[in-house]
N, CA and C atoms as an extended XYZ file, in Angstrom:
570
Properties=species:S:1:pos:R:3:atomname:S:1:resname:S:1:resid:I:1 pbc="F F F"
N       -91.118       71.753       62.542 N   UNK     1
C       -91.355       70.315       62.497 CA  UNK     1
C       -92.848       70.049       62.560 C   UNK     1
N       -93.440       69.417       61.692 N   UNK     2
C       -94.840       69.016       61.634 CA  UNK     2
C       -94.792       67.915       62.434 C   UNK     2
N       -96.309       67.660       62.917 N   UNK     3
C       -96.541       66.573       63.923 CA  UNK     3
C       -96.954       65.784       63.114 C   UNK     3
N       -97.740       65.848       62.074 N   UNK     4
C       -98.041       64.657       61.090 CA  UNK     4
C       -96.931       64.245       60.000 C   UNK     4
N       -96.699       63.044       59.747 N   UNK     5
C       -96.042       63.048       59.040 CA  UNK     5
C       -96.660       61.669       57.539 C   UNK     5
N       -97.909       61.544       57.928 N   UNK     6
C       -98.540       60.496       56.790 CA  UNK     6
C       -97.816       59.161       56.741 C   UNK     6
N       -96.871       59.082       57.665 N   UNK     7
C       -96.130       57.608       56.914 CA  UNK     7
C       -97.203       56.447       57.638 C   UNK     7
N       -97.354       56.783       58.716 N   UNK     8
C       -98.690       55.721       59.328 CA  UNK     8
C       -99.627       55.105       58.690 C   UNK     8
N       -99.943       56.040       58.049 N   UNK     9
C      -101.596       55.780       57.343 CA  UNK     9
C      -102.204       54.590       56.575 C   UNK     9
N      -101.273       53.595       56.624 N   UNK    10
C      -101.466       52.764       56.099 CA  UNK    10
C      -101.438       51.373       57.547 C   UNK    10
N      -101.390       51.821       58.694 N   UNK    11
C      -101.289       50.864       60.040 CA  UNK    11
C       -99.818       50.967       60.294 C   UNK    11
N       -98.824       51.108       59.456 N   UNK    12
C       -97.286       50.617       60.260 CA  UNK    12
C       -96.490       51.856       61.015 C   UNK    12
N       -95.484       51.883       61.636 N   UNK    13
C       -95.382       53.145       62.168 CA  UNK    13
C       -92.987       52.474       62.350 C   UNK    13
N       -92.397       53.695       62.352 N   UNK    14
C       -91.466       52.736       62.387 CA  UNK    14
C       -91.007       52.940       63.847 C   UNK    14
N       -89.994       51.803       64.054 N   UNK    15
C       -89.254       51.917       65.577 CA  UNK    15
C       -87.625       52.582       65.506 C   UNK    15
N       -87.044       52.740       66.513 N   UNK    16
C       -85.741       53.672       66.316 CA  UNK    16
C       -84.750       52.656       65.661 C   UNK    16
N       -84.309       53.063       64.544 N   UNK    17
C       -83.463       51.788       63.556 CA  UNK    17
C       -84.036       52.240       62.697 C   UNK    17
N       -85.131       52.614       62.195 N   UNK    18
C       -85.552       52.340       60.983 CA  UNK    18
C       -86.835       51.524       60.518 C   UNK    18
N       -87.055       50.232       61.409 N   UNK    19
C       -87.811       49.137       60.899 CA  UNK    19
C       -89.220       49.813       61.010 C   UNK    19
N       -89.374       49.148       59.818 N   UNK    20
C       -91.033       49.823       60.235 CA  UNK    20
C       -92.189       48.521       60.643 C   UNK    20
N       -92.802       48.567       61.194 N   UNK    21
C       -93.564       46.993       62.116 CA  UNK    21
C       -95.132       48.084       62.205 C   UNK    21
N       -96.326       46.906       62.443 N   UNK    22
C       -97.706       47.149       62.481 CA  UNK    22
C       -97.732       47.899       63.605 C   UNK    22
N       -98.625       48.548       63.583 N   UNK    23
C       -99.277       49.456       64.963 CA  UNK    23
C       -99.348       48.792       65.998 C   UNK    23
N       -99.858       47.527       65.750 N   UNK    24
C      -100.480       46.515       66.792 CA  UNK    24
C       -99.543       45.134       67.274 C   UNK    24
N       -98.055       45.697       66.360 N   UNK    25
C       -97.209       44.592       67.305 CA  UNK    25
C       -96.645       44.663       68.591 C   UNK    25
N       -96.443       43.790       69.222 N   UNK    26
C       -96.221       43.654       70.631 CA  UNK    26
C       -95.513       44.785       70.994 C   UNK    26
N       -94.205       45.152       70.526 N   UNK    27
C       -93.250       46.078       70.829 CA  UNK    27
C       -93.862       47.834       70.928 C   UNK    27
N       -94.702       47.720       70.182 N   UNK    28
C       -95.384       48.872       69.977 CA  UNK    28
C       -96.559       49.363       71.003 C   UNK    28
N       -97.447       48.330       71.705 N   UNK    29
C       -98.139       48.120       72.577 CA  UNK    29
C       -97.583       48.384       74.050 C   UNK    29
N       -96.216       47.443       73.836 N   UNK    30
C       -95.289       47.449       75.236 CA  UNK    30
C       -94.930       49.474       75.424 C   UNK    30
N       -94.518       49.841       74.538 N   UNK    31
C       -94.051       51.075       74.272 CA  UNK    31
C       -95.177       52.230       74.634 C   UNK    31
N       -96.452       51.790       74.430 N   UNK    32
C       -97.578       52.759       74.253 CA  UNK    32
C       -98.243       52.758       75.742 C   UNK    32
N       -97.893       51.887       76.118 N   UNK    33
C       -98.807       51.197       77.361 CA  UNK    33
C       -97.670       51.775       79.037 C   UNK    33
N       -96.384       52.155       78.148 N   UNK    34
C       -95.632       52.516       78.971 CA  UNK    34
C       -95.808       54.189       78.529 C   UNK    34
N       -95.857       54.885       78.110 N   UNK    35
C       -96.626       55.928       77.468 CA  UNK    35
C       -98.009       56.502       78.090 C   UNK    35
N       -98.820       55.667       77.915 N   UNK    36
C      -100.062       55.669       78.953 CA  UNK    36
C       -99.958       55.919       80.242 C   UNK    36
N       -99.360       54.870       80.754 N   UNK    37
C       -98.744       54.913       82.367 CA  UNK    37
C       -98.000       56.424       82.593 C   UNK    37
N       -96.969       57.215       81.736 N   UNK    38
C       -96.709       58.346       82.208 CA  UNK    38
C       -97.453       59.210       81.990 C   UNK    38
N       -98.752       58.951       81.147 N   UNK    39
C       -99.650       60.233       81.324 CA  UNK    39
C      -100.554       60.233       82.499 C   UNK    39
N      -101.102       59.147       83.190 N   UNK    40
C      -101.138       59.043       84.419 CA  UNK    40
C      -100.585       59.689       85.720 C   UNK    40
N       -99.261       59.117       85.845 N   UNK    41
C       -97.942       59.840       86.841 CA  UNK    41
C       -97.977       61.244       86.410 C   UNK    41
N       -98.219       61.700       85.306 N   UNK    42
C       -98.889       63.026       85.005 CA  UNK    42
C       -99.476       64.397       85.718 C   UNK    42
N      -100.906       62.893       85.997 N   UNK    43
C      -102.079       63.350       86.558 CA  UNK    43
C      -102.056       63.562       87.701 C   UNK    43
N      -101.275       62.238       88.458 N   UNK    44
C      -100.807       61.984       89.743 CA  UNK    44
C      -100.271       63.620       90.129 C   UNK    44
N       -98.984       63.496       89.295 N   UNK    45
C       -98.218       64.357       89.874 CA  UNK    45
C       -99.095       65.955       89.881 C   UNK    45
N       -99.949       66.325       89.343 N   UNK    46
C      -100.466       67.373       89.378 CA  UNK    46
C      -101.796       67.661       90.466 C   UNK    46
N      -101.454       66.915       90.968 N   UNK    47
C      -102.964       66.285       92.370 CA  UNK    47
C      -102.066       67.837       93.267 C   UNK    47
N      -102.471       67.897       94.382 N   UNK    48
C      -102.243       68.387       95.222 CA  UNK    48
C      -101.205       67.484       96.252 C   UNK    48
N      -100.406       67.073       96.187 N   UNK    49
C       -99.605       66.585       96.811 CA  UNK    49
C       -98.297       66.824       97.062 C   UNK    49
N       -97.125       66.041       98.404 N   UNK    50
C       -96.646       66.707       98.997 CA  UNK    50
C       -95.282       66.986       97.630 C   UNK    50
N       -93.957       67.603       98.073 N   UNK    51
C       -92.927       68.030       97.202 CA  UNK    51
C       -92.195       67.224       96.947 C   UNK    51
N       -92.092       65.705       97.714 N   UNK    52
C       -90.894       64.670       97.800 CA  UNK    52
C       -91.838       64.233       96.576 C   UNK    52
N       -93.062       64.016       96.798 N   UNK    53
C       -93.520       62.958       95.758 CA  UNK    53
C       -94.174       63.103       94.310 C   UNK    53
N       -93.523       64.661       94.604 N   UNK    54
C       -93.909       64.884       93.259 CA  UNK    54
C       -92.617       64.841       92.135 C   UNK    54
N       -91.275       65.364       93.008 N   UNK    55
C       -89.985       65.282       92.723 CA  UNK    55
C       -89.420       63.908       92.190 C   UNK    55
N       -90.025       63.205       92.910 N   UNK    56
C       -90.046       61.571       92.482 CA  UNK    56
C       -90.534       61.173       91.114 C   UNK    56
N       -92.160       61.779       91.442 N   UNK    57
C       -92.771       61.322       89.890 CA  UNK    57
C       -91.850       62.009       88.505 C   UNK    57
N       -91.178       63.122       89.048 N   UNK    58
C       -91.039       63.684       87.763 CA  UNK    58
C       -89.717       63.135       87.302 C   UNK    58
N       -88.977       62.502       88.081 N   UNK    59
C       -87.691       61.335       87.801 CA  UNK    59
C       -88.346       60.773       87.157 C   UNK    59
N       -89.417       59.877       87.873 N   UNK    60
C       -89.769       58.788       87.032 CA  UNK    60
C       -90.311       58.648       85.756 C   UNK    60
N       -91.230       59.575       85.430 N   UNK    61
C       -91.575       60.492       84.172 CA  UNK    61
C       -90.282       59.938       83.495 C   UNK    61
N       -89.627       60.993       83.174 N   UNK    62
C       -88.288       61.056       82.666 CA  UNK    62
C       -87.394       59.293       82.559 C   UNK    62
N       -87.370       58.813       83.567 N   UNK    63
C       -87.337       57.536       83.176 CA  UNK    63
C       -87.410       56.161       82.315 C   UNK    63
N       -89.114       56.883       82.346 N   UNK    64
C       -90.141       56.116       81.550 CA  UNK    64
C       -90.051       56.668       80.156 C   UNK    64
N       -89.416       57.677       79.796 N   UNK    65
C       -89.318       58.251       78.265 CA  UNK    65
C       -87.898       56.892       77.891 C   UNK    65
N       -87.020       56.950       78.896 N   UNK    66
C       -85.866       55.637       78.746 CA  UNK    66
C       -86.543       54.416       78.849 C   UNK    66
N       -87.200       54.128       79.346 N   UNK    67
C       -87.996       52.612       79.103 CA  UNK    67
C       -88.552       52.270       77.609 C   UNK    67
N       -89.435       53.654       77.423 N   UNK    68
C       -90.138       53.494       76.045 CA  UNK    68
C       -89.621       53.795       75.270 C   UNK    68
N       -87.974       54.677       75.108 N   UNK    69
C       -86.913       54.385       74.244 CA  UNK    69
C       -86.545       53.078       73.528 C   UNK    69
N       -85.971       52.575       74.556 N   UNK    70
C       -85.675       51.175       75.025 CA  UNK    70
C       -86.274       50.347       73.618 C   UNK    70
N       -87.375       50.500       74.586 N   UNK    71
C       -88.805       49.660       73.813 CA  UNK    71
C       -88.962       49.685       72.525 C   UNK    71
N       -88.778       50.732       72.000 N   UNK    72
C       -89.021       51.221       70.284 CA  UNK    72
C       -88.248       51.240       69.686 C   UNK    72
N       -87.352       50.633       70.136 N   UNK    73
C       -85.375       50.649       69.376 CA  UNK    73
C       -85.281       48.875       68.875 C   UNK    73
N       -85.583       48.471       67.940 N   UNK    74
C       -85.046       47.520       67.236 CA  UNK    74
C       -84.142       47.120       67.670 C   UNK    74
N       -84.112       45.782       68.277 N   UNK    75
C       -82.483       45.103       68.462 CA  UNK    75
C       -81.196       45.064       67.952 C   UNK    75
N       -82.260       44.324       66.658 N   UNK    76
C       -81.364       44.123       65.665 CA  UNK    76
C       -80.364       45.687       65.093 C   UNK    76
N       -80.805       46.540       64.882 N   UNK    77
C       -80.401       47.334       64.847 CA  UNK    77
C       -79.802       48.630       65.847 C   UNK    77
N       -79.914       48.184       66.956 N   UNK    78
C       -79.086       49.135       68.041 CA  UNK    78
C       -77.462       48.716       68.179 C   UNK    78
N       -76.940       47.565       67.490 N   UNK    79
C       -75.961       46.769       67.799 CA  UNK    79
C       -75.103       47.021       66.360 C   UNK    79
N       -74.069       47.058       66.514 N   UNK    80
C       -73.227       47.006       65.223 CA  UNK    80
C       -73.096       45.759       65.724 C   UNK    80
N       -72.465       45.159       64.699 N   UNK    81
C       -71.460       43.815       64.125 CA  UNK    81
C       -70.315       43.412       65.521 C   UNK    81
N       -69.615       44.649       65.537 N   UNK    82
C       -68.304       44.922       66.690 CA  UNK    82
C       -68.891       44.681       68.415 C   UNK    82
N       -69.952       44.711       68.725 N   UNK    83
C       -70.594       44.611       69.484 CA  UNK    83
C       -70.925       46.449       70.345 C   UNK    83
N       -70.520       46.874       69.542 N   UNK    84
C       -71.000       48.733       70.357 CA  UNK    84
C       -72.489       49.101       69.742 C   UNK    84
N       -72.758       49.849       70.328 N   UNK    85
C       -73.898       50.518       70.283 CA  UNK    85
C       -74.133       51.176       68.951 C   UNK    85
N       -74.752       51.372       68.212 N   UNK    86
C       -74.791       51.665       66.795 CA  UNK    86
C       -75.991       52.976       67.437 C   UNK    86
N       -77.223       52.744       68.243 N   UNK    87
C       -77.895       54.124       68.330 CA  UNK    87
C       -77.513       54.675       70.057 C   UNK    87
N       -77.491       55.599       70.216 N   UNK    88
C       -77.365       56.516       71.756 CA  UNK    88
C       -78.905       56.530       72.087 C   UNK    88
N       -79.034       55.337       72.994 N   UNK    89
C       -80.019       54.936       73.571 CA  UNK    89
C       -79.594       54.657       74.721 C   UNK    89
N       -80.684       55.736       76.315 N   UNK    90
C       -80.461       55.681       77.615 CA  UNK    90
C       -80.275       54.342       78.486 C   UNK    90
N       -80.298       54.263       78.917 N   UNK    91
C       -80.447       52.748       79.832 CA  UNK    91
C       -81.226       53.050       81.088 C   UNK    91
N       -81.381       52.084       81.705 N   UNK    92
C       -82.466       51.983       83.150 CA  UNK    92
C       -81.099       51.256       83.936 C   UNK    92
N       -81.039       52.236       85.216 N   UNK    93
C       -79.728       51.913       85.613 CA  UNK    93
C       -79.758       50.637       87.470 C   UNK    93
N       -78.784       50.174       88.000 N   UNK    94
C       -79.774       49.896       89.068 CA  UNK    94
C       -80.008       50.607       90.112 C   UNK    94
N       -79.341       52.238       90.321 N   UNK    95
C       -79.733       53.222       90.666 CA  UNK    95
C       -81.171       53.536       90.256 C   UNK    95
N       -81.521       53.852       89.595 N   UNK    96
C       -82.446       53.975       88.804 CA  UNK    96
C       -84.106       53.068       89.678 C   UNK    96
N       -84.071       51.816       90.000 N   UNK    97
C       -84.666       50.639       90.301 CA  UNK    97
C       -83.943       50.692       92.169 C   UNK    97
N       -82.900       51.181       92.887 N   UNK    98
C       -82.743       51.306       93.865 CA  UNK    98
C       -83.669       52.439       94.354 C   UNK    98
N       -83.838       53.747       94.096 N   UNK    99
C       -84.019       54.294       93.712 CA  UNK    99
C       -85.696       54.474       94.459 C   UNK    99
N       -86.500       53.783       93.752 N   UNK   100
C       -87.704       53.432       93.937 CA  UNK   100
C       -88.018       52.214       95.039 C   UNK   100
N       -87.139       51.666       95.926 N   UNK   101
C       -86.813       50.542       96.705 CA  UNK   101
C       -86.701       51.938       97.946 C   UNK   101
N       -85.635       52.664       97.680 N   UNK   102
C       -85.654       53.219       98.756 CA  UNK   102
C       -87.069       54.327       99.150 C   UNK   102
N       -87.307       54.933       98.055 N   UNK   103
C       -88.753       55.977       97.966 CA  UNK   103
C       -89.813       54.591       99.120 C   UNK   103
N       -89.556       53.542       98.668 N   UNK   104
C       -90.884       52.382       99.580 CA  UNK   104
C       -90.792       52.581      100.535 C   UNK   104
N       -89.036       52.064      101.106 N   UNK   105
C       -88.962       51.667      102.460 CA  UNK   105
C       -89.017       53.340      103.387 C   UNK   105
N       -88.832       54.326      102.805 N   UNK   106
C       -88.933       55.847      103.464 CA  UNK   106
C       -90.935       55.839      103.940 C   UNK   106
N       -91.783       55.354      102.714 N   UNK   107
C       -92.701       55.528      103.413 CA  UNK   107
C       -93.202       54.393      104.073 C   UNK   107
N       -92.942       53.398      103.722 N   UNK   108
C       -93.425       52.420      104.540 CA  UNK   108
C       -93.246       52.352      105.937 C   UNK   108
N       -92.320       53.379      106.382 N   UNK   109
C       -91.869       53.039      107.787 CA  UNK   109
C       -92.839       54.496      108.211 C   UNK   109
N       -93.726       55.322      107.501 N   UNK   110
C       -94.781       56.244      108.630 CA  UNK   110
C       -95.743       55.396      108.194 C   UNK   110
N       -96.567       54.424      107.678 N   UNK   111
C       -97.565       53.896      107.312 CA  UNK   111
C       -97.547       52.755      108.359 C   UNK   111
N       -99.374       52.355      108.739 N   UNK   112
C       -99.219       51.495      109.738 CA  UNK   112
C       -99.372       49.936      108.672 C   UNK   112
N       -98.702       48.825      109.526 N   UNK   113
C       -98.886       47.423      108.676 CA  UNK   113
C       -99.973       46.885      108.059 C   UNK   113
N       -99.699       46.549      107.014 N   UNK   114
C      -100.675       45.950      106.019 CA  UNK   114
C      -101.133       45.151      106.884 C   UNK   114
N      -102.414       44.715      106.935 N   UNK   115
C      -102.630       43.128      107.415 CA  UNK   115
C      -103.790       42.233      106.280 C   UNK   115
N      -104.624       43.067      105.346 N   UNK   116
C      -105.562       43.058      104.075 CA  UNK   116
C      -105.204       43.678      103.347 C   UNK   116
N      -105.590       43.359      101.890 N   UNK   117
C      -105.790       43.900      100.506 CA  UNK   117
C      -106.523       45.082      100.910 C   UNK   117
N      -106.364       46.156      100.245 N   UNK   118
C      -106.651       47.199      100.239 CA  UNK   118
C      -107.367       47.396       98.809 C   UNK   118
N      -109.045       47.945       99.207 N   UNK   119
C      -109.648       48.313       98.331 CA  UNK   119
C      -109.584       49.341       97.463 C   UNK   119
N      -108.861       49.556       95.757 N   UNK   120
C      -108.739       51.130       95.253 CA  UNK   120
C      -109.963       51.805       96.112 C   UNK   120
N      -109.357       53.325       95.975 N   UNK   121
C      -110.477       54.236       96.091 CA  UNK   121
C      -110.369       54.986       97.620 C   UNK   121
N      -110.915       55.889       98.129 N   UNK   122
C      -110.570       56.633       98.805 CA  UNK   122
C      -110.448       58.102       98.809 C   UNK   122
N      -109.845       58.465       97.578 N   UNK   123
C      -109.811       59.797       97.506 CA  UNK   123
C      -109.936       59.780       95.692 C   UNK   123
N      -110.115       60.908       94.605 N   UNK   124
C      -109.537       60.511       93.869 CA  UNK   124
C      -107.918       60.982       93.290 C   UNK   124
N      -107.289       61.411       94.342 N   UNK   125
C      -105.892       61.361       93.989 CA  UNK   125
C      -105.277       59.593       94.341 C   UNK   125
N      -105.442       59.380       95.193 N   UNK   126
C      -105.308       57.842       95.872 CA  UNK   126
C      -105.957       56.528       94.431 C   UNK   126
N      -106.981       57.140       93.784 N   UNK   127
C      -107.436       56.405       92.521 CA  UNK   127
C      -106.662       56.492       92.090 C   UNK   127
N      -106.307       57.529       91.217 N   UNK   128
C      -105.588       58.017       90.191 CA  UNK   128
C      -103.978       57.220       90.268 C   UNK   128
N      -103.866       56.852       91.467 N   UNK   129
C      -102.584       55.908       91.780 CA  UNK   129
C      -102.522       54.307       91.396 C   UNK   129
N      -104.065       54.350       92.123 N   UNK   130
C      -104.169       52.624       91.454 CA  UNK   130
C      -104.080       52.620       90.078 C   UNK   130
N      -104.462       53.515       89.775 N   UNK   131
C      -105.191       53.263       88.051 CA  UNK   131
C      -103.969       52.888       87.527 C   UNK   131
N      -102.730       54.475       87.693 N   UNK   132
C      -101.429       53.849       87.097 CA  UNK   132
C      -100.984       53.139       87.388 C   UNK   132
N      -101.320       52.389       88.546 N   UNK   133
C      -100.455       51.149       89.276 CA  UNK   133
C      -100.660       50.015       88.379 C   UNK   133
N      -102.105       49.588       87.658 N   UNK   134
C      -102.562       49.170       87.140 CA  UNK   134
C      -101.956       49.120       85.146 C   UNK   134
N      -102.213       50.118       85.054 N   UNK   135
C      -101.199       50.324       83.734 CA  UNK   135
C       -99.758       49.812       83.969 C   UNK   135
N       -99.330       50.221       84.889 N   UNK   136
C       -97.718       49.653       85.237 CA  UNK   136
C       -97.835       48.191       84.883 C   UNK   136
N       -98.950       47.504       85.841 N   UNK   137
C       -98.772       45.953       85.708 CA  UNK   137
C       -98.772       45.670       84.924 C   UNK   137
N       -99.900       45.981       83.184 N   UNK   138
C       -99.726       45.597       81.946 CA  UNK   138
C       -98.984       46.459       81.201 C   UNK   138
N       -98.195       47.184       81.467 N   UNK   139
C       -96.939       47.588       80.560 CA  UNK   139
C       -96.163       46.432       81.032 C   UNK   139
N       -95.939       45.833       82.301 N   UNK   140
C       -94.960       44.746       82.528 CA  UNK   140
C       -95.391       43.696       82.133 C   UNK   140
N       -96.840       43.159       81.722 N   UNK   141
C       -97.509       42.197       81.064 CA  UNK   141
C       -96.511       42.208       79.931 C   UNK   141
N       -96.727       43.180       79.285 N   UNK   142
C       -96.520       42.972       77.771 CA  UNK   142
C       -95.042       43.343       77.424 C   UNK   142
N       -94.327       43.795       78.140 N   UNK   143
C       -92.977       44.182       78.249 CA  UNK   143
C       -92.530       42.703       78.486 C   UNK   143
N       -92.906       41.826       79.363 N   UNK   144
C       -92.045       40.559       79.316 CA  UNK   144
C       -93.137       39.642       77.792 C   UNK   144
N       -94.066       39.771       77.686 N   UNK   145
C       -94.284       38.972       76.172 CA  UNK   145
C       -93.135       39.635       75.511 C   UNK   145
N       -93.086       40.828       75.183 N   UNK   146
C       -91.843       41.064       73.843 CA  UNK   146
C       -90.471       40.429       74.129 C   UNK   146
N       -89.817       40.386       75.382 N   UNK   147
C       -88.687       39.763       75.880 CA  UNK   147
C       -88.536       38.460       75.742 C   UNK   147
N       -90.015       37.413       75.641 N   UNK   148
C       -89.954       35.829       75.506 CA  UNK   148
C       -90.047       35.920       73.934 C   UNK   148
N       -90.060       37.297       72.999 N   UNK   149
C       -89.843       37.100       71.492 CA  UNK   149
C       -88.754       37.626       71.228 C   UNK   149
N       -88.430       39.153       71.693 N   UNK   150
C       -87.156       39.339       71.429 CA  UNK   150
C       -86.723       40.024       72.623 C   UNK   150
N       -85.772       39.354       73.633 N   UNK   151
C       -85.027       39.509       74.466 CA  UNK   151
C       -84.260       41.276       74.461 C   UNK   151
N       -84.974       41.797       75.745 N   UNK   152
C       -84.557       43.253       75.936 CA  UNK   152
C       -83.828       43.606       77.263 C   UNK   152
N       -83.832       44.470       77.424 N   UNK   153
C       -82.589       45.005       78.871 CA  UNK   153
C       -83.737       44.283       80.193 C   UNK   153
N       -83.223       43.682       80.866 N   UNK   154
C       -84.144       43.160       82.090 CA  UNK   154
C       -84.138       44.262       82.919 C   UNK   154
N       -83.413       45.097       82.606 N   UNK   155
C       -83.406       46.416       84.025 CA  UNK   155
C       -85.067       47.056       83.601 C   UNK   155
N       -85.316       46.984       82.335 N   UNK   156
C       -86.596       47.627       82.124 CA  UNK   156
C       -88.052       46.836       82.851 C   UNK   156
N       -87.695       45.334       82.835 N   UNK   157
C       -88.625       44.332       83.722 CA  UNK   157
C       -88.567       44.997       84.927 C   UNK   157
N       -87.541       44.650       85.732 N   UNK   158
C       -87.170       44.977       86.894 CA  UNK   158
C       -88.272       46.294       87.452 C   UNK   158
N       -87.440       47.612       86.559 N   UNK   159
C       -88.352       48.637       86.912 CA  UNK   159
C       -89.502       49.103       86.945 C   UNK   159
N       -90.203       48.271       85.625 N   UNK   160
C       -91.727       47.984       85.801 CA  UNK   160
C       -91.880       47.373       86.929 C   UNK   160
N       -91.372       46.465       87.432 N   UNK   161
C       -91.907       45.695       88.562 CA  UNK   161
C       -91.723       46.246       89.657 C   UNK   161
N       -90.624       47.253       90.150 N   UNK   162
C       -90.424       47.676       91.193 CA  UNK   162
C       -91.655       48.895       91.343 C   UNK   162
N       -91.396       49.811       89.936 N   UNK   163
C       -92.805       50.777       89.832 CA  UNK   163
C       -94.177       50.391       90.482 C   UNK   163
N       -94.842       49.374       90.038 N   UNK   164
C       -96.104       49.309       90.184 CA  UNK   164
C       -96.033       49.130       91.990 C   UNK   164
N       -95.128       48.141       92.181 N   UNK   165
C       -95.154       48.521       93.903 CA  UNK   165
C       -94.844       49.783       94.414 C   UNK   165
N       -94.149       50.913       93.689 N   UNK   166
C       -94.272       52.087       94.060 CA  UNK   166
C       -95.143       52.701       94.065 C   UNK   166
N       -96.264       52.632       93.487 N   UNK   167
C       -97.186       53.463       92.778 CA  UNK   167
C       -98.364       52.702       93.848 C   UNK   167
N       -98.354       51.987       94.530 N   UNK   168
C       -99.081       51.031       95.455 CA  UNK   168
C       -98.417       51.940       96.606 C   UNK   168
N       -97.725       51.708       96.868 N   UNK   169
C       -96.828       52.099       98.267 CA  UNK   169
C       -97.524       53.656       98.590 C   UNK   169
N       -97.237       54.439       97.311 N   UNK   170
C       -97.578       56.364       97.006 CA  UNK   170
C       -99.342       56.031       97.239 C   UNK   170
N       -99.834       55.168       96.579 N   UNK   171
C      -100.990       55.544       96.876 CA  UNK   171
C      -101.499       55.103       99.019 C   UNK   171
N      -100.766       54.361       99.420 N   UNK   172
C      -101.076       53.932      100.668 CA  UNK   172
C      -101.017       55.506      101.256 C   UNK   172
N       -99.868       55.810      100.970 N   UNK   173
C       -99.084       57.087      101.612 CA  UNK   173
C       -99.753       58.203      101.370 C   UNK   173
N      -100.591       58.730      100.165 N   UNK   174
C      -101.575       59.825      100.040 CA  UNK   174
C      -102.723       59.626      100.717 C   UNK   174
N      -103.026       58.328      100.846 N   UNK   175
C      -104.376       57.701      101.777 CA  UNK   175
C      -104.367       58.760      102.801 C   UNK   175
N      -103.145       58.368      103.622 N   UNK   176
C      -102.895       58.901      105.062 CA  UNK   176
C      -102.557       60.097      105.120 C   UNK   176
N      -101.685       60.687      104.005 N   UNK   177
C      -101.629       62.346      103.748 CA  UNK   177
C      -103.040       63.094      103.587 C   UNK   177
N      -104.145       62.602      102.868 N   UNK   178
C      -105.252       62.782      102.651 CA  UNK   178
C      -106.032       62.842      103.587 C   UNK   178
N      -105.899       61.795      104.331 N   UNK   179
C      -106.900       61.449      105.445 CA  UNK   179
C      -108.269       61.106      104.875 C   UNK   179
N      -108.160       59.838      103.999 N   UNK   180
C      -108.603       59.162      103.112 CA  UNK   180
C      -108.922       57.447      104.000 C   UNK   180
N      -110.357       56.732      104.035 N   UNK   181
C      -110.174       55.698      104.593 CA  UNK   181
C      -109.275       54.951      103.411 C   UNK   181
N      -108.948       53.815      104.123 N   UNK   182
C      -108.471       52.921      103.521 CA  UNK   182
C      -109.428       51.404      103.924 C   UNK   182
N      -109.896       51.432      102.927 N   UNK   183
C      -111.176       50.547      102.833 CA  UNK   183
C      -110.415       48.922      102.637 C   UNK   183
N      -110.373       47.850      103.980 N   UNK   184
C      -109.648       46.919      103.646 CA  UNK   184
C      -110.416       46.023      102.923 C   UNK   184
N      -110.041       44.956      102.273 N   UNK   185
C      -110.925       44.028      101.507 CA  UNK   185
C      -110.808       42.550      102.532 C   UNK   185
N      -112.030       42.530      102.772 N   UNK   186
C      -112.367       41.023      103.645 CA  UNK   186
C      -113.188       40.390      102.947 C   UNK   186
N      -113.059       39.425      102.182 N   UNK   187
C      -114.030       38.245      101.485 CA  UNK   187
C      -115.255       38.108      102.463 C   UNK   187
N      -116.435       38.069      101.560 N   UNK   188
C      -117.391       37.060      102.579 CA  UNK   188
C      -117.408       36.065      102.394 C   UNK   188
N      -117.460       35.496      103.690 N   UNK   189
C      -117.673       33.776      104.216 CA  UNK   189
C      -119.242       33.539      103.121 C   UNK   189
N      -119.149       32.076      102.521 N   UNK   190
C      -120.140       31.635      101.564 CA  UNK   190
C      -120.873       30.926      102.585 C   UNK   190
């Protein structure tokens, strides 16, 4: 199987169905940006860190190949007429989104209480968390623009949204595995 295949070359690229759409439409962005974000969790996961949380990332990894499935699958065309599934495309389950609810509340309960915003930075494994935390938020940016055009599985919202607070939560939690300050953010008085 060749990795090139020339049909691009002209800007369009197609989605699972068939359709072929610009490089630069929304759906494609949403898809890439969720793409991005797992090369991140990647990076994450290859830090020196502990075995739960790496076991985690690599679910989520795997996940995120079902999100950006999702994403690149034409509506119109995943659906027969009859209402069944016309392509074998994964789903985001609410296991899936529990899942990452429970990974929080496990560390949140050795971490001491928030009481400030917390400044990125610290270590750079603890970066490397914001950063994807950060990608998470605009994969969910642009994951709900495509949904206010063409309406997709909300479990995929959901899990973006639950993610990026995971990926917040993991980075609190390497802080303290690290022994990393955690630099709070206090405005100055004008």
């Amino acid at each position: 199987m060749k990795i090139y295949t020339k049909t691009g070359d002209k800007g369009t690229t197609a989605l699972f169905g068939g359709t072929r759409v610009p490089k630069h439409h929304i759906r494609i962005e949403s898809y890439g940006t969720v793409d991005e974000l797992n090369s991140y969790i990647g990076l994450i996961r290859d830090q020196e860190i502990d075995p739960r949380s790496k076991e985690i990332l690599v679910h989520i990894q795997d996940r995120l190949f079902t999100v950006g499935a999702i994403l690149a699958t034409d509506p119109e065309k995943a659906m027969l007429k009859s209402g069944k599934e016309r392509l074998n495309i994964p789903k985001i389950s609410e296991e899936n989104i529990t899942l990452l609810e429970t990974e929080m509340d496990t560390m949140n309960d050795s971490l001491p209480q928030m009481t400030h915003f917390v400044l990125p930075g610290g270590h750079t494994t603890v970066s490397y968390c914001h950063i994807a935390r950060c990608v998470c938020r605009r994969a969910e940016r642009l994951a709900t623009q495509l949904h206010e055009i063409e309406p997709t599985d909300e479990r995929v919202l959901q899990y973006l949204n639950r993610l990026s607070d995971y990926l917040f939560v993991l980075a609190r939690k390497l802080s303290k595995d690290l022994q990393a300050e955690e630099v709070k953010w206090i405005p100055e008085k004008l």
